[in-house]
MDAnalysis code that builds the backbone (N, CA, C; Angstrom):
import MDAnalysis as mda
import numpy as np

u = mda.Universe.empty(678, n_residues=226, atom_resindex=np.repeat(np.arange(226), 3), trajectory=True)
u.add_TopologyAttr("name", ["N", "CA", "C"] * 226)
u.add_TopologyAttr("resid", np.arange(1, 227))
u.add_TopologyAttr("resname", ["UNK", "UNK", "UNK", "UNK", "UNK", "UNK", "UNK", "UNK", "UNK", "UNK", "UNK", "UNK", "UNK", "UNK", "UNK", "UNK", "UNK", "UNK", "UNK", "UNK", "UNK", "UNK", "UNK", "UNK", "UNK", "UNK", "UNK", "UNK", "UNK", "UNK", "UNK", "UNK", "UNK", "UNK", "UNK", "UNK", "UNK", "UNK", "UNK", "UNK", "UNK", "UNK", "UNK", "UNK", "UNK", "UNK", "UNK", "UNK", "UNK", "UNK", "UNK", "UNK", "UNK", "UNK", "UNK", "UNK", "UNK", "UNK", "UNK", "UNK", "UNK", "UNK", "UNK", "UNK", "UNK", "UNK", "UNK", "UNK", "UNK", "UNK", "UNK", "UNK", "UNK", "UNK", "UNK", "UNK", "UNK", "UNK", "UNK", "UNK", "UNK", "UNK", "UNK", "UNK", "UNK", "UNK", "UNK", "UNK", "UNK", "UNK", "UNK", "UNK", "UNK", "UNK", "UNK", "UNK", "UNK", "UNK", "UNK", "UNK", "UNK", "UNK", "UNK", "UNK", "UNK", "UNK", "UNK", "UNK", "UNK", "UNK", "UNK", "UNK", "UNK", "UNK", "UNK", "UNK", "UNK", "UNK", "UNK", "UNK", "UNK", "UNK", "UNK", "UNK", "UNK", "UNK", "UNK", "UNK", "UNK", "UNK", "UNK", "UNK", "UNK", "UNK", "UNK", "UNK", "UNK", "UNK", "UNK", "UNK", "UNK", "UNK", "UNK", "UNK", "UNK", "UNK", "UNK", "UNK", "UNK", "UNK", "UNK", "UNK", "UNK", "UNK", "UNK", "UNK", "UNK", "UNK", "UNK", "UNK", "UNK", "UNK", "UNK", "UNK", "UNK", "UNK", "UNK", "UNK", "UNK", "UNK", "UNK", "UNK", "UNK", "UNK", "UNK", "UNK", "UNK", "UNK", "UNK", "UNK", "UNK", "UNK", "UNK", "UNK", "UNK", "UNK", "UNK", "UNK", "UNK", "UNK", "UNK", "UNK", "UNK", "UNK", "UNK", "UNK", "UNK", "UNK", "UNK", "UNK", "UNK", "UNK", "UNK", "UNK", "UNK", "UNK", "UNK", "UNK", "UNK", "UNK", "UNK", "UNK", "UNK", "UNK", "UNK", "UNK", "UNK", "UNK", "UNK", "UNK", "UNK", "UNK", "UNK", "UNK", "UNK", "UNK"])
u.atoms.positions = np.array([
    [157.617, 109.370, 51.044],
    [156.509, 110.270, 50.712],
    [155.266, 109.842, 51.474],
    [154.705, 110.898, 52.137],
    [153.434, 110.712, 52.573],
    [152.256, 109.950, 52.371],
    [151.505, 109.185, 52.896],
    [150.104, 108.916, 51.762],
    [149.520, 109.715, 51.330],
    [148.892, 110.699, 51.899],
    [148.440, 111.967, 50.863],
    [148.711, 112.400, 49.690],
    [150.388, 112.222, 49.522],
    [150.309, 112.578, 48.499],
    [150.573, 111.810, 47.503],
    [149.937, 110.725, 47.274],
    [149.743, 109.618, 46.764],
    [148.423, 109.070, 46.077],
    [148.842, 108.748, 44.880],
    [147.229, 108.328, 44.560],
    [147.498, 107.000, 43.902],
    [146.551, 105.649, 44.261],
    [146.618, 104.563, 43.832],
    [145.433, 104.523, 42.421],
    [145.870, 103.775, 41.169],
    [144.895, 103.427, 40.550],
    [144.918, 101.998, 40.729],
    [144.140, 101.462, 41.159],
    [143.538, 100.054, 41.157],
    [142.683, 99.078, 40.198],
    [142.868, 98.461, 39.353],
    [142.392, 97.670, 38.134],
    [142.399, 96.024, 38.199],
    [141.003, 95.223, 38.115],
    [141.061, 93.796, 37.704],
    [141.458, 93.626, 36.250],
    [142.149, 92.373, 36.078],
    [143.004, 92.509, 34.733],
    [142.644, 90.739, 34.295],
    [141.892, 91.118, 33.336],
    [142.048, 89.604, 32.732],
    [142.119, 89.553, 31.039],
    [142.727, 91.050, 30.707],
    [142.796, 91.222, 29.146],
    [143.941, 92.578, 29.096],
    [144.988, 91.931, 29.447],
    [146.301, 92.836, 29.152],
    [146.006, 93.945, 28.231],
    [145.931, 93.396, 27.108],
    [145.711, 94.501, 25.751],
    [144.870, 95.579, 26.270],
    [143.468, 95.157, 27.150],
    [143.061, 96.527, 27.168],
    [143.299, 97.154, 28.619],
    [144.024, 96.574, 29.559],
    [144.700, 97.244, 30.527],
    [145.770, 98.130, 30.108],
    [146.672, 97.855, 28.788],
    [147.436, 98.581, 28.420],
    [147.195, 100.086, 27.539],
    [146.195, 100.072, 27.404],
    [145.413, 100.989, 26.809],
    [144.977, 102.456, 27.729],
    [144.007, 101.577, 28.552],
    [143.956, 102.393, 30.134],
    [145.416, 102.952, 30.813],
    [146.202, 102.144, 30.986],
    [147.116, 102.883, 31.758],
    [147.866, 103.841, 30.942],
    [147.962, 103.816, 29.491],
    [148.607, 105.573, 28.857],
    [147.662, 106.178, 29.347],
    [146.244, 106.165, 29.338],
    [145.623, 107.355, 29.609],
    [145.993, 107.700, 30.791],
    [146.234, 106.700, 32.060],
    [146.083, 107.212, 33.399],
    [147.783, 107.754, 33.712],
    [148.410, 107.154, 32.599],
    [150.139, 108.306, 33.157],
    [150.082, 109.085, 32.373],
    [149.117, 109.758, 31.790],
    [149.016, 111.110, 31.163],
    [148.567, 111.955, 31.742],
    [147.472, 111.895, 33.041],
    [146.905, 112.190, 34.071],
    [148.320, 113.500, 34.542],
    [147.842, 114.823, 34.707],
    [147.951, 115.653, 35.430],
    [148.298, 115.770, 37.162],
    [149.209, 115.850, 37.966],
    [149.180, 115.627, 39.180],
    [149.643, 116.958, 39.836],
    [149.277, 117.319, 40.713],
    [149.521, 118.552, 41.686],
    [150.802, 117.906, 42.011],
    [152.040, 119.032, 42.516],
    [153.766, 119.209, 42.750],
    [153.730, 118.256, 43.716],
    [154.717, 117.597, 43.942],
    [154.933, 116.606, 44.745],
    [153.705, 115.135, 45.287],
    [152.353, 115.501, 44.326],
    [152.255, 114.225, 44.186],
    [152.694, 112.898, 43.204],
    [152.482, 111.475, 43.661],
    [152.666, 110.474, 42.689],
    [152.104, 109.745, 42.496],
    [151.715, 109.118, 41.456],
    [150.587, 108.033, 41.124],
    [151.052, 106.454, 41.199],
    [150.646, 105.965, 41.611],
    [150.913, 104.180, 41.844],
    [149.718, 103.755, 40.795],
    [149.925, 102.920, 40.149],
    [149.228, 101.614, 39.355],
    [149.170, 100.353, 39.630],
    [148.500, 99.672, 39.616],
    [148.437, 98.616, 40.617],
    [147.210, 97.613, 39.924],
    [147.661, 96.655, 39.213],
    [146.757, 95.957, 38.273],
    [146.745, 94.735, 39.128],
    [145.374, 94.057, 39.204],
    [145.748, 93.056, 40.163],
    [145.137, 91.440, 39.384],
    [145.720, 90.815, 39.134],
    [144.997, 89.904, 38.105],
    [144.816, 88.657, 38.976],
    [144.059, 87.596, 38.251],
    [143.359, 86.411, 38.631],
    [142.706, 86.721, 39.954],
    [141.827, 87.682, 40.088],
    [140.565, 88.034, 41.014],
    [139.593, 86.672, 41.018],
    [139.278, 86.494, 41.986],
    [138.052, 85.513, 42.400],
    [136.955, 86.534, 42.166],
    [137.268, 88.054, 42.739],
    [135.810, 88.385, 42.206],
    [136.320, 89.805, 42.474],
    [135.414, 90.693, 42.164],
    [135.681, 92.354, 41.884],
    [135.815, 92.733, 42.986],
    [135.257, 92.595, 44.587],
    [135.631, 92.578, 45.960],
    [136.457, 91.922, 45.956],
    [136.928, 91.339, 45.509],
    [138.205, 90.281, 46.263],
    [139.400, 90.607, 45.459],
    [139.534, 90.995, 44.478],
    [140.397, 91.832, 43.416],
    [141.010, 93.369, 44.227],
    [139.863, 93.973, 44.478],
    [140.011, 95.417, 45.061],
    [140.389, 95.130, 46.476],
    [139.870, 94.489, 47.234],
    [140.835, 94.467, 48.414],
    [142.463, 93.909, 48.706],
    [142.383, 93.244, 47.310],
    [143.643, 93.257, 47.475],
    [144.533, 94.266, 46.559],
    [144.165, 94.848, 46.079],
    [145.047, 95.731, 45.036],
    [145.014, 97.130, 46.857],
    [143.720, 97.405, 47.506],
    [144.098, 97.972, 48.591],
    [145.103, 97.699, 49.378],
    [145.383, 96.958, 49.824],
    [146.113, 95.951, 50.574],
    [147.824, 96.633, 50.105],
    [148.145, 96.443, 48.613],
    [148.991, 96.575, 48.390],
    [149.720, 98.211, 48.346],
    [148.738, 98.896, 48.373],
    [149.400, 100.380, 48.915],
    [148.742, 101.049, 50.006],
    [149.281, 101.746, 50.666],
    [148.837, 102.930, 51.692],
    [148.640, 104.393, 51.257],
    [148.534, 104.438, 50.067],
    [147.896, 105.876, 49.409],
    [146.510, 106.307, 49.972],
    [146.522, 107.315, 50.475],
    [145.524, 108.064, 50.679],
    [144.425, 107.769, 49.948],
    [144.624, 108.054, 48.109],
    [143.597, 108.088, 47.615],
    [143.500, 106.861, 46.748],
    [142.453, 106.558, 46.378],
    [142.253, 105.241, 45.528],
    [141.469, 104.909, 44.469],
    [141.746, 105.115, 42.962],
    [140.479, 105.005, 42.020],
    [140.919, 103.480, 41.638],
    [139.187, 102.840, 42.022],
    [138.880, 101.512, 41.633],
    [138.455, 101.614, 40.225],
    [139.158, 101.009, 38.686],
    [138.630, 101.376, 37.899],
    [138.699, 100.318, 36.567],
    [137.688, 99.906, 35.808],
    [137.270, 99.149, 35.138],
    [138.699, 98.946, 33.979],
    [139.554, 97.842, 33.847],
    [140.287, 97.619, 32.950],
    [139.783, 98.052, 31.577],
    [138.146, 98.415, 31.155],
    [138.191, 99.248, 30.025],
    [137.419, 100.269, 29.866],
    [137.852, 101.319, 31.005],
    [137.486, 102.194, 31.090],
    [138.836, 103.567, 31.159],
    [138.663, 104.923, 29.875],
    [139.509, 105.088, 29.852],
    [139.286, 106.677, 30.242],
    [139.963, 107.387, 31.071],
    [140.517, 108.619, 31.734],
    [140.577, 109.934, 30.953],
    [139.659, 110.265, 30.689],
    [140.440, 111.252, 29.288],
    [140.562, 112.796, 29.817],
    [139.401, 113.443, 31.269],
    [139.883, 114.412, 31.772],
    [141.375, 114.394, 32.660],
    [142.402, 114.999, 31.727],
    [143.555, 115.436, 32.244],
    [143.424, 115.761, 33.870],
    [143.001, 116.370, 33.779],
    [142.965, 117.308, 35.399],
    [142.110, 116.732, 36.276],
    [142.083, 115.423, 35.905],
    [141.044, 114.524, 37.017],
    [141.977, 114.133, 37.925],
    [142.946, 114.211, 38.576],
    [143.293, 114.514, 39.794],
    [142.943, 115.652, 40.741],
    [143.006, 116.853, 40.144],
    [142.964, 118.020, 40.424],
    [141.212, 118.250, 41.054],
    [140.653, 117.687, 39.944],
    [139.005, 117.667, 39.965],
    [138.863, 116.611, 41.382],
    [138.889, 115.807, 41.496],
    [139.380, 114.716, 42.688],
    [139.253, 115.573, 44.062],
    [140.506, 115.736, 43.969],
    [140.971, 116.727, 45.388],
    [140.148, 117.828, 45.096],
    [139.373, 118.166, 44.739],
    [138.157, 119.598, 44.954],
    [137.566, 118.629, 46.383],
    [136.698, 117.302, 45.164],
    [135.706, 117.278, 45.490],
    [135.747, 116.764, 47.212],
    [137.061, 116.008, 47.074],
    [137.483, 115.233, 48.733],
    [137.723, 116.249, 49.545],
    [138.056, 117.685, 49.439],
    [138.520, 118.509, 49.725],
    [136.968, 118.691, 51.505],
    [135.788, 118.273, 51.102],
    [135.262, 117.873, 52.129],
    [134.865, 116.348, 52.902],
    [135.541, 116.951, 53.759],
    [135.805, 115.385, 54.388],
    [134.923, 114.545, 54.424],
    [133.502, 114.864, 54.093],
    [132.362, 113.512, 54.511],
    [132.301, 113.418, 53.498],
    [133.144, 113.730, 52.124],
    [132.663, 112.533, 51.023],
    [133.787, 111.344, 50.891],
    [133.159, 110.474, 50.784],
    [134.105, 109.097, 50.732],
    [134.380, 108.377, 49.559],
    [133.229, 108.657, 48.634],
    [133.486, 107.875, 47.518],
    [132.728, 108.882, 46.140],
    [133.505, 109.133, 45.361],
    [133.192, 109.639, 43.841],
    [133.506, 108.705, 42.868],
    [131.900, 108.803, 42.160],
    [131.773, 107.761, 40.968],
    [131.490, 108.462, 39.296],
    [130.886, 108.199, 38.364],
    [130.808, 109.273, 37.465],
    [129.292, 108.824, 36.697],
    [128.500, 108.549, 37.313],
    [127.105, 107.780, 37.180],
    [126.677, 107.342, 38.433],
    [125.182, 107.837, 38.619],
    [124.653, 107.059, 39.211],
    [123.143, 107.630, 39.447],
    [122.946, 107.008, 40.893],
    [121.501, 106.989, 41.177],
    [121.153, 108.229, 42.313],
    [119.954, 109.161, 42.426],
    [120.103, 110.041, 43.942],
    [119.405, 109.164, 45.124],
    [118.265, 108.270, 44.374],
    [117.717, 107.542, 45.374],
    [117.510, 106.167, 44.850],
    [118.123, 104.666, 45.614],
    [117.921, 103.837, 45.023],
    [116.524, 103.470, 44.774],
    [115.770, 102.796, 43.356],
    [113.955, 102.081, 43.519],
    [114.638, 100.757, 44.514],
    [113.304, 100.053, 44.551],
    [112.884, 98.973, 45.510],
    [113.698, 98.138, 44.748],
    [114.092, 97.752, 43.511],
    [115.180, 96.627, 43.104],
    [116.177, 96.624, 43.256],
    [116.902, 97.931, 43.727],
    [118.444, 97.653, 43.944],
    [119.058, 97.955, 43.021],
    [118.472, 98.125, 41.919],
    [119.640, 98.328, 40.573],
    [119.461, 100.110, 40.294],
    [120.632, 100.728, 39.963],
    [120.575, 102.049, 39.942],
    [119.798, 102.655, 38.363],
    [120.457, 102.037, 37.703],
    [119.616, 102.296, 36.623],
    [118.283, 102.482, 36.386],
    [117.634, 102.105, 36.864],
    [115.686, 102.010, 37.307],
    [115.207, 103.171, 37.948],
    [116.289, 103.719, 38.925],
    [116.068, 105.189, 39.829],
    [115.158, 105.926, 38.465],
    [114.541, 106.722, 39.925],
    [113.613, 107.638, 39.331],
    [114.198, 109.152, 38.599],
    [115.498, 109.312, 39.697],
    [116.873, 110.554, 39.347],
    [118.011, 109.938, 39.304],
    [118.436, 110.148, 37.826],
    [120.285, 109.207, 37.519],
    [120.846, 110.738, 37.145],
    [122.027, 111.096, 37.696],
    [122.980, 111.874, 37.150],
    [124.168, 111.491, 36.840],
    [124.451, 111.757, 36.020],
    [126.379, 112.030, 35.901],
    [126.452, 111.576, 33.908],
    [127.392, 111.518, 33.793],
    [127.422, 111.162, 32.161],
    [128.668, 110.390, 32.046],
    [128.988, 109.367, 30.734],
    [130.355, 108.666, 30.533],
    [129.689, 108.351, 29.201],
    [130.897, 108.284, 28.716],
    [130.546, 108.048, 26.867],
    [131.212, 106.747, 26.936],
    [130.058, 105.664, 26.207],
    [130.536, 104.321, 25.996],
    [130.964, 104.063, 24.472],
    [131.929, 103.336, 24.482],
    [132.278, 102.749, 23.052],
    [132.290, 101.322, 22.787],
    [131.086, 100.774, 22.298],
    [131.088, 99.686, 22.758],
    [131.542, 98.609, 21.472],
    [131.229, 99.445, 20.427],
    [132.054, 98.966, 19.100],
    [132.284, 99.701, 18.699],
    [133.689, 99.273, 17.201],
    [134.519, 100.321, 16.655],
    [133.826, 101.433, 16.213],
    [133.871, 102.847, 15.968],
    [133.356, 103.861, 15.539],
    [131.911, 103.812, 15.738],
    [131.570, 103.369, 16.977],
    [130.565, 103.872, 18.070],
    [130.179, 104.411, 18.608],
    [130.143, 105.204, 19.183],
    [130.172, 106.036, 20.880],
    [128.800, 106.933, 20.920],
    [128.419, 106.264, 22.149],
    [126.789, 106.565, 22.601],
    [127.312, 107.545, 23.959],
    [126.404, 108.669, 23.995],
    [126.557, 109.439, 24.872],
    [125.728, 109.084, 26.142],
    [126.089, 108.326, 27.093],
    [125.122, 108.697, 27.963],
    [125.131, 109.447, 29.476],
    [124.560, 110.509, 29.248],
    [123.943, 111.681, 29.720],
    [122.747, 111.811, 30.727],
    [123.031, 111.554, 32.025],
    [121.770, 111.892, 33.199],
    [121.706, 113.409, 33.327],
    [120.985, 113.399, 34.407],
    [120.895, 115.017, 34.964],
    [122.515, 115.477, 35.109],
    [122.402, 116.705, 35.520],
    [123.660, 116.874, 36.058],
    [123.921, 117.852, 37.308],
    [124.777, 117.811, 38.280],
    [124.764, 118.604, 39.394],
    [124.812, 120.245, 38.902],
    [124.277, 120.779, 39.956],
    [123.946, 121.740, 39.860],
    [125.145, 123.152, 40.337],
    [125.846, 121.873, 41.542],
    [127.103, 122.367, 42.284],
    [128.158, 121.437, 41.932],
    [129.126, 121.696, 42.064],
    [130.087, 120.698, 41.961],
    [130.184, 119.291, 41.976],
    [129.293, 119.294, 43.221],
    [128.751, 117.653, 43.094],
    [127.766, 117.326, 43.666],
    [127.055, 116.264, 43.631],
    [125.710, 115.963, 44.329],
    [125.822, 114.617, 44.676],
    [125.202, 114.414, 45.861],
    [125.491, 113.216, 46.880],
    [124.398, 112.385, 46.277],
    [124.511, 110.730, 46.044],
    [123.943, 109.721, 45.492],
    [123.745, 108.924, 46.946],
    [122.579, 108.056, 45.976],
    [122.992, 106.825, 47.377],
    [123.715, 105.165, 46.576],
    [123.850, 105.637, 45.170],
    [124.464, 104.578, 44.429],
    [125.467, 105.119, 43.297],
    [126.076, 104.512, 42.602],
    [126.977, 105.078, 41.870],
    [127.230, 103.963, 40.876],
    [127.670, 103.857, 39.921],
    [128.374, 102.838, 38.614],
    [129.759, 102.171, 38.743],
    [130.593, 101.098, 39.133],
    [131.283, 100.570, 39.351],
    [132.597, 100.861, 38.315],
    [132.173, 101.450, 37.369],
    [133.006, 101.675, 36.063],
    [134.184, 102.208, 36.348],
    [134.272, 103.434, 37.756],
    [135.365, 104.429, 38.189],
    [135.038, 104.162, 39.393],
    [135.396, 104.263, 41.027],
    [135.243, 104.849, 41.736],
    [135.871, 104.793, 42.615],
    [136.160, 106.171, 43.098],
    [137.563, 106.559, 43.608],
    [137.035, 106.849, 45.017],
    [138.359, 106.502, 45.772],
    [137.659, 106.953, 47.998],
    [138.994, 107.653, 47.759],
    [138.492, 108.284, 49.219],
    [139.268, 108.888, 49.889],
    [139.157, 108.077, 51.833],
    [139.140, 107.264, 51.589],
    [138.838, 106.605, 52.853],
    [138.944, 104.986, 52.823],
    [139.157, 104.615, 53.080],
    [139.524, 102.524, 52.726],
    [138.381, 101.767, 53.767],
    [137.580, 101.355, 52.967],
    [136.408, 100.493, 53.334],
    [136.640, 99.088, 52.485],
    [136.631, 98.207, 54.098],
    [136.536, 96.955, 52.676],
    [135.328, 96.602, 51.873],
    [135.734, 95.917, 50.924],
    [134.848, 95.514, 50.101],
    [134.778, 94.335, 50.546],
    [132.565, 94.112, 50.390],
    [132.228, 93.245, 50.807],
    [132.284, 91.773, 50.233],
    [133.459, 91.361, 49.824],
    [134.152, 89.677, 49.331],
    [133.399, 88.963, 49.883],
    [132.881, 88.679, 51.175],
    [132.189, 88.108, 51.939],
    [130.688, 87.699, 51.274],
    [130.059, 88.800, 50.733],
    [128.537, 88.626, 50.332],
    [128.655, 88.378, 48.610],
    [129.361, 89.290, 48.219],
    [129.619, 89.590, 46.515],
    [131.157, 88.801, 46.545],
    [130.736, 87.647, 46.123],
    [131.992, 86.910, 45.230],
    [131.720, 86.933, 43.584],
    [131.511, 87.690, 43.357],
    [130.816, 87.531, 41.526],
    [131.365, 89.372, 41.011],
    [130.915, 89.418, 40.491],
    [131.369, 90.752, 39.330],
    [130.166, 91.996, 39.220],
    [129.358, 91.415, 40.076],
    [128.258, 92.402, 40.639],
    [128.077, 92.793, 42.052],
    [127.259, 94.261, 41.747],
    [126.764, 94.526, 43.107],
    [127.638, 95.305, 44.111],
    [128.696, 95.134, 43.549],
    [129.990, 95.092, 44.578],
    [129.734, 96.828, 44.392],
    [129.745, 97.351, 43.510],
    [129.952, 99.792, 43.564],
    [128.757, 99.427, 44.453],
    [127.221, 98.838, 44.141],
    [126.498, 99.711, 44.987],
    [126.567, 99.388, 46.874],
    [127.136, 98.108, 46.789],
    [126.933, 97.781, 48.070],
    [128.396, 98.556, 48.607],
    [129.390, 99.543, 47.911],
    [130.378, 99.968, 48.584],
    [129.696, 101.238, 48.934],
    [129.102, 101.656, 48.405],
    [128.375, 103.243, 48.406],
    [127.547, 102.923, 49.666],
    [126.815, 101.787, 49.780],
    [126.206, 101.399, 51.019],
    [127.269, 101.415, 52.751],
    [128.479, 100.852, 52.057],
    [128.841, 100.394, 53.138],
    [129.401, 101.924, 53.701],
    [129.357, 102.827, 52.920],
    [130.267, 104.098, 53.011],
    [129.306, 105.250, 53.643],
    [128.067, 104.869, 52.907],
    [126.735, 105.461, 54.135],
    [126.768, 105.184, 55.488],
    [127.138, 103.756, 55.634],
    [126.477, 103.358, 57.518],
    [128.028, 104.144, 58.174],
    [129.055, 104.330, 57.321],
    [129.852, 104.853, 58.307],
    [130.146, 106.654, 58.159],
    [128.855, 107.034, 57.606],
    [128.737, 108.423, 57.701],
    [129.518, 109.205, 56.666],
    [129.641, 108.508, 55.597],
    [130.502, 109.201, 54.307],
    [129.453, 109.351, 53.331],
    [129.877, 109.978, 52.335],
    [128.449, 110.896, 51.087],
    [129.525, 109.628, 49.724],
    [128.507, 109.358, 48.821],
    [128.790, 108.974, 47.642],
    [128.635, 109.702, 46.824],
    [129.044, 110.404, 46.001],
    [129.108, 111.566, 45.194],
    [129.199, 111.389, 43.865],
    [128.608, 112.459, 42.695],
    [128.741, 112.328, 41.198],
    [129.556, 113.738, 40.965],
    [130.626, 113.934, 40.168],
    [131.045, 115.354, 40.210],
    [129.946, 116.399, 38.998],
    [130.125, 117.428, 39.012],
    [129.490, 117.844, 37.889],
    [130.386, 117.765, 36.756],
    [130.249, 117.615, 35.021],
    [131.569, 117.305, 34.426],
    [130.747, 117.894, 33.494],
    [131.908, 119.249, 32.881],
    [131.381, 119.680, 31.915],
    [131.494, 119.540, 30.534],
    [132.292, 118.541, 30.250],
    [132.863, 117.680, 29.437],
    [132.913, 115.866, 29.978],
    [132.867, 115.168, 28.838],
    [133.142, 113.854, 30.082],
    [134.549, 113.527, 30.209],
    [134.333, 113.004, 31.813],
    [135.814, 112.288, 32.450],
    [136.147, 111.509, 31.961],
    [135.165, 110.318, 31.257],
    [135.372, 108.777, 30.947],
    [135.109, 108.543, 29.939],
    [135.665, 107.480, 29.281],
    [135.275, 106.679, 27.904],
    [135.111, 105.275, 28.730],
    [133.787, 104.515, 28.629],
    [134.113, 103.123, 28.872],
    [133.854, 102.499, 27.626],
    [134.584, 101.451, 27.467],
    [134.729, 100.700, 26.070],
    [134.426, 98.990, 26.490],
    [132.945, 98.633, 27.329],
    [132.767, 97.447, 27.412],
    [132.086, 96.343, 26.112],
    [131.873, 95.512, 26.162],
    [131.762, 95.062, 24.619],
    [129.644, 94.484, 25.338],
    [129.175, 94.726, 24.296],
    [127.505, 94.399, 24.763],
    [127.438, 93.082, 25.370],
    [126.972, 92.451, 25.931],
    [126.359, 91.624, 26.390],
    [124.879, 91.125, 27.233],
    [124.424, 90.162, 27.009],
    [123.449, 90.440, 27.924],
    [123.306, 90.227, 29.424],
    [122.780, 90.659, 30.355],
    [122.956, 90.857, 31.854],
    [123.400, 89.041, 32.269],
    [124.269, 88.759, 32.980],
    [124.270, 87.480, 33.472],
    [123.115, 87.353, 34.475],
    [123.459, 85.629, 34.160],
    [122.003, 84.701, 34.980],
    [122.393, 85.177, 36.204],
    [123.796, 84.624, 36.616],
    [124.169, 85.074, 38.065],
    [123.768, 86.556, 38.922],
    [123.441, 87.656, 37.986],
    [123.134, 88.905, 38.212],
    [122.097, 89.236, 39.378],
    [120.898, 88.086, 39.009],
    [119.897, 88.047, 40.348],
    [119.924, 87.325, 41.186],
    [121.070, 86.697, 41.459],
    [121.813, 86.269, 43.113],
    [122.032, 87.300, 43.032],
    [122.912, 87.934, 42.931],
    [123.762, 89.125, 43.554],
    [122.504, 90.040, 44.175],
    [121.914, 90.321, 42.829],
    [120.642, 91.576, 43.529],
    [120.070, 91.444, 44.756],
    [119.371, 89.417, 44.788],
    [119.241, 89.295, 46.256],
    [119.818, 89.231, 47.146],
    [120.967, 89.051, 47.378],
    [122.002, 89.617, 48.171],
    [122.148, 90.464, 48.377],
    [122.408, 92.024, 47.856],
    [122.444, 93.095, 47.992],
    [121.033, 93.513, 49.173],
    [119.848, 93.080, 48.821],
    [118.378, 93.707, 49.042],
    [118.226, 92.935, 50.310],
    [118.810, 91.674, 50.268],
    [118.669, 91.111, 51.751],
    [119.627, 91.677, 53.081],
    [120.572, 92.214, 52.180],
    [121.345, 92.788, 53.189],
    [121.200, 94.552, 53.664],
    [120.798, 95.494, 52.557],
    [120.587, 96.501, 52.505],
    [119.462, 96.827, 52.547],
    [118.307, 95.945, 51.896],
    [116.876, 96.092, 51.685],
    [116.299, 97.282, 52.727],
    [116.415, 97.003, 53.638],
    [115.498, 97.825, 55.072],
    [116.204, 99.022, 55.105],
    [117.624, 99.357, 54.210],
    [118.055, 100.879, 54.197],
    [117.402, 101.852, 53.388],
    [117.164, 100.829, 52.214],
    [116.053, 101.708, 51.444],
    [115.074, 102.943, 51.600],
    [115.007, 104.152, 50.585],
    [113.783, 104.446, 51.019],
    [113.298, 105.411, 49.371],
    [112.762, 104.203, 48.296],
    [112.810, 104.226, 47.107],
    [111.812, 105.251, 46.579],
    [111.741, 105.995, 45.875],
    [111.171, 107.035, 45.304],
    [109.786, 106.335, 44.309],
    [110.336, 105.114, 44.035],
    [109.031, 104.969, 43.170],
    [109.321, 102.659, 43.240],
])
């Protein structure tokens, strides 16, 4: 079978139980005739770049959703929705959150315009809606996106090299997917695609290495709204 018609899901795994959770949702997933889905859990990652390039590594599928071991799939027809949006070739990467213009810190959340929505569950009989703008067309091109989902249609490595840690790594892929002339995209969802079910914590210390990393390397691409 072709790569095309192939779709990889790709997952860091360091809590079985809730990888097993995720993947009913994702073989419940809907697929257009003669495609097939690969799963591909890749465990003991050095780091979320270094995890994902190798879960790449291990198939030649066309398409590829990078996606958070607890984050769970619940639009059926998110394959279908998928192939709309790739359906033009300069988008490279769809996420389901994010930023239209990064601010001067690097972190998407701070943007002055966030679209897209994903309902978090972060404890039992929880669930907080959160709700940005939303596209107006099918989809609207970001210059950052949320690491939680995000699916290419194009294989860029991830930068292992700069981001060895558990950050940084979605926005600096959305970066790396700009310099080679690809759009990062939010779909419009008129319902949500996602449940993520991460448990609270507070931001790690390590978090502002990463940021400066990111800003030292991207910094001068910038061109921040506020």
């Amino acid at each position: 079978m072709s790569a095309g018609t192939r779709i990889a899901f790709i997952t860091c795994v360091n809590k079985p139980e809730l990888y097993a959770e995720a993947l009913l949702y994702m073989k419940q997933l809907r697929l257009p005739d003669g495609m097939e889905a690969e799963f591909i859990p890749v465990t003991g990652a050095e780091s979320m770049c270094s995890g994902y390039n190798q879960g790449m590594a291990k198939t030649s599928a066309a398409y590829k959703v990078y996606v958070h071991q607890d984050a769970l799939i619940v639009n059926k027809n998110f394959v279908f929705d998928l192939l709309k949006i790739f359906a033009a070739d300069d988008v490279g990467i769809v996420g389901m959150i994010g930023a239209r213009k990064l601010p001067a810190s690097g972190v998407w959340w701070d943007a002055m315009r966030t679209y897209g929505r994903v309902l978090h569950a972060c404890e039992p009989e929880c669930v907080v809606e959160t709700a940005c703008m939303e596209p107006v067309g099918d989809w609207l091109e970001m210059e950052a996106l949320d690491g939680l989902l995000l699916a290419t249609a194009v294989d860029v490595p991830w930068r292992e090299d700069l981001f060895d840690g558990w950050h940084f790594y979605d926005v600096s892929m959305c970066k790396e997917m700009q310099r080679r002339g690809y759009k990062a995209v939010v779909p419009r969802q008129d319902s949500f695609w996602c449940i993520h079910c991460p448990k609270e914590k507070p931001l790690a210390a390590e978090y502002k290495t990463y940021q400066r990393r990111f800003l030292r390397e991207y910094g001068h691409e910038l061109e921040p709204e506020i």
